[in-house]
N, C-alpha and C positions, 0 to 999 in steps of 0.2 A: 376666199382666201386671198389676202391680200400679197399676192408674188406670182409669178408666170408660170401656168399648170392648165394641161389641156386634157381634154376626153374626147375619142374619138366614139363619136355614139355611131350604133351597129345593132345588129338585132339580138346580143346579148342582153338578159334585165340588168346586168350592172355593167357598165362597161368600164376597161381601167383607167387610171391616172398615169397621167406622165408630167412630172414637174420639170417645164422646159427652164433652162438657163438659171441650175437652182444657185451660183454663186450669185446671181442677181438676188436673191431672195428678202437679205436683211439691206439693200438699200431701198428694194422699192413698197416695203413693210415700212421703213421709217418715212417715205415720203408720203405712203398710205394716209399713214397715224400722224402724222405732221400735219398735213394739212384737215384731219379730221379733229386735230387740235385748236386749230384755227379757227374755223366755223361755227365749235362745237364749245370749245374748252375741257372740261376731263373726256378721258374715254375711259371706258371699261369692257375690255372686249373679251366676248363670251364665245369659248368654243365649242360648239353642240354635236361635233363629231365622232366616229364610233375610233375608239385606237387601236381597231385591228384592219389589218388588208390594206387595201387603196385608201383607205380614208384615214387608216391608222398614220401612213406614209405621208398624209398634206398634213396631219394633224401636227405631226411632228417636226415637219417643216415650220410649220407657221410658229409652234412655241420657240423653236432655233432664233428664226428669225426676228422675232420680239424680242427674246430674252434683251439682247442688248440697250432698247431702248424703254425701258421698263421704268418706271418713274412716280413719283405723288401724284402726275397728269395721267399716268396710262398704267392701267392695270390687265391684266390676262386672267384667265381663267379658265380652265377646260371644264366643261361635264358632257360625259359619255351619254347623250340624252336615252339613247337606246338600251344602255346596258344597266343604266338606271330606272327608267322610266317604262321601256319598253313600249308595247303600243296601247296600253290601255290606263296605265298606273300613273298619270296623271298629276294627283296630289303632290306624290316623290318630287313633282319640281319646288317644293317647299325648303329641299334639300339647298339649291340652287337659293334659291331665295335668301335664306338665313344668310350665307355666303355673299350674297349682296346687296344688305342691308342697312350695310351705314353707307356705302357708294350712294344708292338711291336718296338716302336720310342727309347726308350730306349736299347733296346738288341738286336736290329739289325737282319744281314740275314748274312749266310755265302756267302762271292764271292770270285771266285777264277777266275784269271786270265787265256788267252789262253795258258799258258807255266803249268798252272796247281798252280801256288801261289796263297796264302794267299793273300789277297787286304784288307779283311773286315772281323773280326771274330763275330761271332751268339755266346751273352750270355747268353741265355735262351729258353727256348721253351713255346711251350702252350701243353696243354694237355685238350682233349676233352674227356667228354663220354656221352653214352645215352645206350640204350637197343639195339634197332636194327639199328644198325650202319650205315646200308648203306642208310639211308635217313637223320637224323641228325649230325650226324659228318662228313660225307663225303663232305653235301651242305656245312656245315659250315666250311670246311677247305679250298673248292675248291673256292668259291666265292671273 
């Protein structure tokens, strides 16, 4: 999540969130997505977070905090990976998909020929997040 939020891990299986200095929130979201402008050109950023509990509360944060800077360069998006997809259901990210399908159609992929050229230039990325990464952002980039 792109703004200042900590977790204090403990021997609970989920431990809670605390979003430290959340007036900070929408300047260092815009520096975020600023400079992932830069490097990147469009962003499209995918939130694969659940919107209830502690993750409902960053989730929320983080839409606040973009709304402002939201643009033909920088798009948002929320999906409930869990509450949609659940742990087995898979497919359902097609849901997601259709949803970002002229993004991807639009900006393209980079190819580079066997001599190592330019064929096709990538003008944008997407940008995922979630908490624990390796089951929400990983299914969602790899599929």
């Amino acid at each position: 999540m792109p703004f200042l939020w900590e977790q204090i891990v403990d021997l609970t299986y989920k431990p809670k969130f605390e979003i430290v200095k959340p007036e900070e929130a929408p300047r260092v979201a815009e520096r975020h997505f600023l400079d992932l402008r830069k490097k990147y050109g469009s962003v499209l950023a995918i939130d694969l977070v659940n919107t209830t509990g502690g993750e409902g509360r960053l989730s929320e944060k983080f839409a606040s905090a973009v709304q402002p800077i939201l643009s033909d360069d920088l798009r948002y998006i929320h999906f409930d990976f869990h509450k949609i997809c659940g742990h087995v259901h898979f497919e359902r990210l097609s849901i997601l998909y259709d949803q970002i399908a002229d993004f991807l159609d639009k900006n393209g992929y980079l190819l580079l020929n066997d001599k190592g050229e330019k064929m096709k230039e990538q003008l944008g990325v997407v940008r995922t997040n979630c908490i624990d990464c390796l089951d929400r952002t990983n299914v969602t980039q790899v599929s």
